[in-house]
N, C-alpha and C positions, 0 to 999 in steps of 0.2 A: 255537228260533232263537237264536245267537249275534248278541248286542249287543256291540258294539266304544265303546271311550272315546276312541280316536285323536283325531276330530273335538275333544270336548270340550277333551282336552289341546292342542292347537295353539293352538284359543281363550284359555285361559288364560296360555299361552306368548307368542303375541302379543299380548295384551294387557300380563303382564307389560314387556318389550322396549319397547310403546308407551308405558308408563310411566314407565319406567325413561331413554329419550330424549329424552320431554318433560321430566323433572323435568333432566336434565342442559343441557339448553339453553337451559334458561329460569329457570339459577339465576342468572345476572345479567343479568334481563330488565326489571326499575326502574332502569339506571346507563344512564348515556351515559360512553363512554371518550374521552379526547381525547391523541393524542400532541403534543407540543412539535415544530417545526421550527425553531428559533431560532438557529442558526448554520449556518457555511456549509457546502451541500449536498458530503457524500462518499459514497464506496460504503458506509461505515463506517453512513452517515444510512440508507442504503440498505437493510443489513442488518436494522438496527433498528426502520425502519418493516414492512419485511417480516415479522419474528416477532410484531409487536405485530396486523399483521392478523391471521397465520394463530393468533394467540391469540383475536383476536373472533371469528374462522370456529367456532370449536373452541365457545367459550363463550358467543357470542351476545346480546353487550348491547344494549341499543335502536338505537344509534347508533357510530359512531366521529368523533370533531371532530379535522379535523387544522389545528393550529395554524401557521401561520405568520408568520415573521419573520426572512428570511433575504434577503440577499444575492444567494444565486444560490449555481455551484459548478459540478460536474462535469456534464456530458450525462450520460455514460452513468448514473450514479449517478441523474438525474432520471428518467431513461427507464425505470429499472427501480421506483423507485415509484411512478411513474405506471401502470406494469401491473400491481404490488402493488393500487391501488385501482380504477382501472378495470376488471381483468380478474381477478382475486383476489378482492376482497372480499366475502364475503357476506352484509354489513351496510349498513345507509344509512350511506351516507358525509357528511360534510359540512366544509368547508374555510372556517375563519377566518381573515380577512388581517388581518392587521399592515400587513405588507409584506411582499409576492412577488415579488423584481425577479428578473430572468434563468431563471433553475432554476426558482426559488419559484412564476413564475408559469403554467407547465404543470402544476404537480403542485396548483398550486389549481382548476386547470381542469379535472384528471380525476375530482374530488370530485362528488357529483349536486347538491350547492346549496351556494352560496359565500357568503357573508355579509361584508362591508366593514365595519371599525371605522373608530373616527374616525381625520381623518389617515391613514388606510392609502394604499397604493398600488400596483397591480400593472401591470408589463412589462417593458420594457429588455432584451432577452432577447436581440440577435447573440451567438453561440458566441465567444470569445476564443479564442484558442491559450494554453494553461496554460503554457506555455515561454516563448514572447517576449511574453506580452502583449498582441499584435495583433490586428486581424482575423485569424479561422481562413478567410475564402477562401470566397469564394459558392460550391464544393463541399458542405463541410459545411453551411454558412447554410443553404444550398437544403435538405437533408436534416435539420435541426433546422425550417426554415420549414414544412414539410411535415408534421411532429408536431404541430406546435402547431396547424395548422387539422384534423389529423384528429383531435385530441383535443376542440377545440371543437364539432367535427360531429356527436362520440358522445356530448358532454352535449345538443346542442342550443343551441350555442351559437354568436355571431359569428365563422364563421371567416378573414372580412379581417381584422379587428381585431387578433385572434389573431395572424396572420400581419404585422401591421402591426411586433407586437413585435417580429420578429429582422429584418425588412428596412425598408430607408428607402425603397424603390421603391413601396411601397402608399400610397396617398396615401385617406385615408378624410375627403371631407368635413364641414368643421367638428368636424376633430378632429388632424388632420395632413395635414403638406406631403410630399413627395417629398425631403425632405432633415432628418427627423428620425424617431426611432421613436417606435411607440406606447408610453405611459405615462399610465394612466388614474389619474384619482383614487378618493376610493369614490364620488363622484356620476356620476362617469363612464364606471365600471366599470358599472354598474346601467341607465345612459340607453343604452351602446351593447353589451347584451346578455353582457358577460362575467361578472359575477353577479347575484346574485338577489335581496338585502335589503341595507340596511346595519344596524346592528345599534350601540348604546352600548357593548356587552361580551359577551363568550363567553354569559351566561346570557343576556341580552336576545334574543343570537342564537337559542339554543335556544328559549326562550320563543316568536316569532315561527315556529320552525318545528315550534312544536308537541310541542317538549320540556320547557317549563316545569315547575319543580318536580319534574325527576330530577335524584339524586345524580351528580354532575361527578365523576369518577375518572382523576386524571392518570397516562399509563402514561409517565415519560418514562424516557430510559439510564439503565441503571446503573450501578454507578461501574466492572466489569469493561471495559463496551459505550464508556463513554468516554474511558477509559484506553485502550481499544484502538482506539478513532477516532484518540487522539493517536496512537499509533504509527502506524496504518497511512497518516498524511498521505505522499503520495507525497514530501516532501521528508525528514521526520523518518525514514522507509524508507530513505533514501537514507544518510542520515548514519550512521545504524544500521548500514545495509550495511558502509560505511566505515568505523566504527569498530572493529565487526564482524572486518572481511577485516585491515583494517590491523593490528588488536591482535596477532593471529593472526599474521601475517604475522612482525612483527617478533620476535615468540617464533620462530618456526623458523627465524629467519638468524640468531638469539640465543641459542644452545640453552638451554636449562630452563625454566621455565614459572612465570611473574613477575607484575605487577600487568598488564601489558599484553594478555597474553594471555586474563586470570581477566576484563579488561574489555571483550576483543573476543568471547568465547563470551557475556559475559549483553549486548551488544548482539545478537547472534542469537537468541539466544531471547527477549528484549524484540520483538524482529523477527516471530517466529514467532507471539509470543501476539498481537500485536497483526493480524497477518494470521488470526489463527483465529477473534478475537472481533469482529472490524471489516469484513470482506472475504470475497466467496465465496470465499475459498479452503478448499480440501480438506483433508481429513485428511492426503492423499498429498502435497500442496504443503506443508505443513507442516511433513510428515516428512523433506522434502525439504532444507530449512534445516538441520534437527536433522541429518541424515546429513551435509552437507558441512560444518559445524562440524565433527563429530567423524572424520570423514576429514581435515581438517586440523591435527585436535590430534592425531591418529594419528601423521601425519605430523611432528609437531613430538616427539613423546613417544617414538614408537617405529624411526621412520623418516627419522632426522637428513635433511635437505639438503632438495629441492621436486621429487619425482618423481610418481608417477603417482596417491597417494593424493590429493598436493595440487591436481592438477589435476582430479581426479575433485569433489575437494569446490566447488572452485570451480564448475565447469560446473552441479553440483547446486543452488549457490544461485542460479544462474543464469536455470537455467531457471525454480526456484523463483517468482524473480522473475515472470517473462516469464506464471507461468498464475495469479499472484495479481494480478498489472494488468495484466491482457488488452485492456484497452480502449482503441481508437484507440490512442495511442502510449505511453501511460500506463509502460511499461516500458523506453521509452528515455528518457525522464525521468526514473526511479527508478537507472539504471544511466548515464544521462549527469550526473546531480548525484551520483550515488556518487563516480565519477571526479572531477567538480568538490572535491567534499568531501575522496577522497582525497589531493589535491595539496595543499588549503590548510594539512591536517594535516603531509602532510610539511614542509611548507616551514614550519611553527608549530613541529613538533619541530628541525628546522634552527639555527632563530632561538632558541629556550629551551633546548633543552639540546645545544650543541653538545658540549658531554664525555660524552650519556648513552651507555650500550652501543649502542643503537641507531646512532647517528649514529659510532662508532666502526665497525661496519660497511663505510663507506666512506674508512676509514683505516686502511692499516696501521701499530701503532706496537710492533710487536716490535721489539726491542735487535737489530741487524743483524749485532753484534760488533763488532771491533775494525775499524782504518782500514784494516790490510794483507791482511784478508778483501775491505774493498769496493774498495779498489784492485785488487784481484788480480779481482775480479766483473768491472770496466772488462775487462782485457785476456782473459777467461777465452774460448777459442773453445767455446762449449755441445754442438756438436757432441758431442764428445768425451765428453758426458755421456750419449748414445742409448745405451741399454740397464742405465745402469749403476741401485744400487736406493740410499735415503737415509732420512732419517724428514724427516717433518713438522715444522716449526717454527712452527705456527700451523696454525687451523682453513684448511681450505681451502674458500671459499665461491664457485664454487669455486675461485677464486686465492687463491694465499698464499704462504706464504716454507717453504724445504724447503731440508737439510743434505744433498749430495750430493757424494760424492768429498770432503767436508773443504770444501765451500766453500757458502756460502749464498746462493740463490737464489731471483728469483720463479717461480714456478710457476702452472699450473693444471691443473685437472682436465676431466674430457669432460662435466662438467655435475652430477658426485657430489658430495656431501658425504664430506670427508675430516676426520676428527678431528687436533688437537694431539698429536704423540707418537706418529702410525700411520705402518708401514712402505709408503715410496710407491716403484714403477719408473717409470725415464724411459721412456715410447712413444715420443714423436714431437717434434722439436727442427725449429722453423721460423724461420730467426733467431734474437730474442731471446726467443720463444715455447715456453718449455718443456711440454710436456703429460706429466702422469704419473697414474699407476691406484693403487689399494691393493692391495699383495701381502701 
């Protein structure tokens, strides 16, 4: 009879494998990890709490402690770590307060036990409008009020209280009136059910819950993650953009490619890193920056005047925009402060270098000739000038001045870039509206 080892070998095999995933999961199973929240909440916070869980998923410490002391900040940035640890983590979680006001105090709420330091304080939480400042509008309220009690529902926790934070209408007995929000301290956070312990400090806290005497291992940014939080603030995006588009911009009514231009591509790629390492955006949004930069320097390098390379590149960092700050309006903020920014620049260049190239742009100061040329310009009927051909007397941006029949004149073009020195035909004479082409 034929004995078969199949059996035996599987045994072995699984065994090995059970081995081999216990010892991987359980090699930092004496640490407790804590990350830092200590400045105000961005997508950027967002990203970085997200990697740091799916690093405990992966590695499996006893615990994760998320530290707070924060301000507050964006919703959506809160909402998406809040689902990093409520619906992500596959670790005890646990949330140290400092202080949790606005943002801060959801994201302590989605944690399974919350511990109060001294002085701490968690709530204050109505949504502002990041634009004006103001209430964002019992629309939103209502739909931020509504997280906040179902996130206190899935800890087990007070969810009027909870709800007390973003609206002034909940009126919670001997703790608030109808006309202020909830703002507990840590005695009060613990008496009306929104944590669990107060604690002297991070160890005491663990201590109490049973983590006493594990190694504390801080995961906070690293200086890539925070440099790129800097960039990706929806205002510092803004100004980038602007510098960005404007450097650029002024190299291609400028031809050659000068400090302006060398200063508007590394604000796009300042732009770019900062959106790659700070913000869900994609590889493809990414690429998306880096394409309309160099479809504009294309256009500046290879493709004198503002045709269809440059509007190609614009529309790309455009959209760019529009799928790295997808949220609520996040992207008409980043391109309504571009605009803002781009104006204050112009009008900065205006004021400081009125003689630079730039600002000569909107001056013609070619030598016109003599007085019996522009005398004779006064009585010249233009007419008489349809069809005839001249050179250039300046770059045509696309108006400029052009030597035709012996007499000089303004000109313009159908919207081309015409170089200094290129032979131009007159098309079309409207008045004092000369339009001519390059022949």
């Amino acid at each position: 009879m034929k004995i078969t080892t199949q059996p035996k070998s599987a045994f072995f095999i699984s065994l090995i494998v059970y081995l081999f995933f216990s010892f991987g999961l359980g090699q930092n199973s004496t640490e407790v990890w804590m990350i830092p929240i200590d400045t105000e909440i961005t997508t950027a916070t967002a990203q970085y709490v997200k990697a740091r869980v799916q690093r405990a998923n992966a590695e499996q410490p006893l615990a994760l402690v998320i530290y707070l002391d924060t301000p507050g900040g964006q919703i959506i940035a809160a909402e998406r770590i809040v689902n990093s640890i409520l619906q992500d983590a596959r670790v005890p979680t646990i949330a140290v307060v400092s202080n949790a006001i606005s943002a801060g105090a959801i994201i302590a709420m989605s944690a399974e036990q919350v511990a109060m330091l001294p002085g701490s304080s968690i709530g204050a939480a109505t949504a502002i409008n990041a634009f004006s400042g103001e209430n964002a509008g019992e629309k939103i309220n209502s739909v931020w009020r509504s997280q906040f009690r179902s996130v206190a529902e899935a800890r087990g926790r007070n969810p009027d209280v909870a709800a007390g934070m973003v609206s002034k209408r909940i009126e919670i007995p001997g703790l608030s009136t109808t006309n202020e929000l909830i703002t507990l301290t840590a005695s009060q956070a613990i008496k009306y059910n929104i944590a669990d312990i107060e604690a002297n400090n991070i160890n005491d806290a663990l201590e109490q819950l049973g983590y006493g005497g594990v190694e504390l291992v801080t995961l906070g940014p690293n200086l890539a993650e925070r440099f790129g939080g800097f960039l990706a603030n929806p205002l510092i995006a803004a100004l980038l953009l602007a510098v960005g588009i404007g450097g650029i911009l002024i190299e291609l009514f400028a031809p050659g490619f000068g400090l302006p231009g060398i200063i508007g591509t590394l604000a796009l790629v300042a732009l770019a890193a900062g959106a790659y390492f700070a913000t869900p955006a994609t590889t493809l949004d990414v690429m998306l920056i880096l394409i309309g930069g160099i479809l504009l320097v294309l256009e500046l390098l290879v493709i004198p005047g503002f045709g269809i390379a440059g509007i190609l590149g614009l529309a790309a960092i455009a959209v760019a925009v529009i799928k790295i700050f997808p949220d609520g309006y996040q992207w008409v903020y980043v391109l309504g402060y571009t605009t803002i920014f781009g104006a204050i620049l112009t009008i900065i260049l205006f004021w400081l270098l009125p003689n630079s190239r730039f600002m000569k742009l909107f001056a013609l100061n070619t030598d016109l000739g003599n007085k019996d040329n522009l005398n004779y310009k006064k009585t010249l009927n233009f007419d008489q000038l349809l069809g005839k051909e001249g050179l250039a007397t300046s770059d045509l941006r696309p108006a400029g001045l052009a030597t035709i029949d012996n007499h000089r004149v303004d000109v313009v073009t159908e919207g081309d870039y015409i170089s200094n020195g290129s032979k131009i035909k007159v098309i079309d004479v409207s008045g004092t509206r000369i339009v001519v082409k390059k022949v």
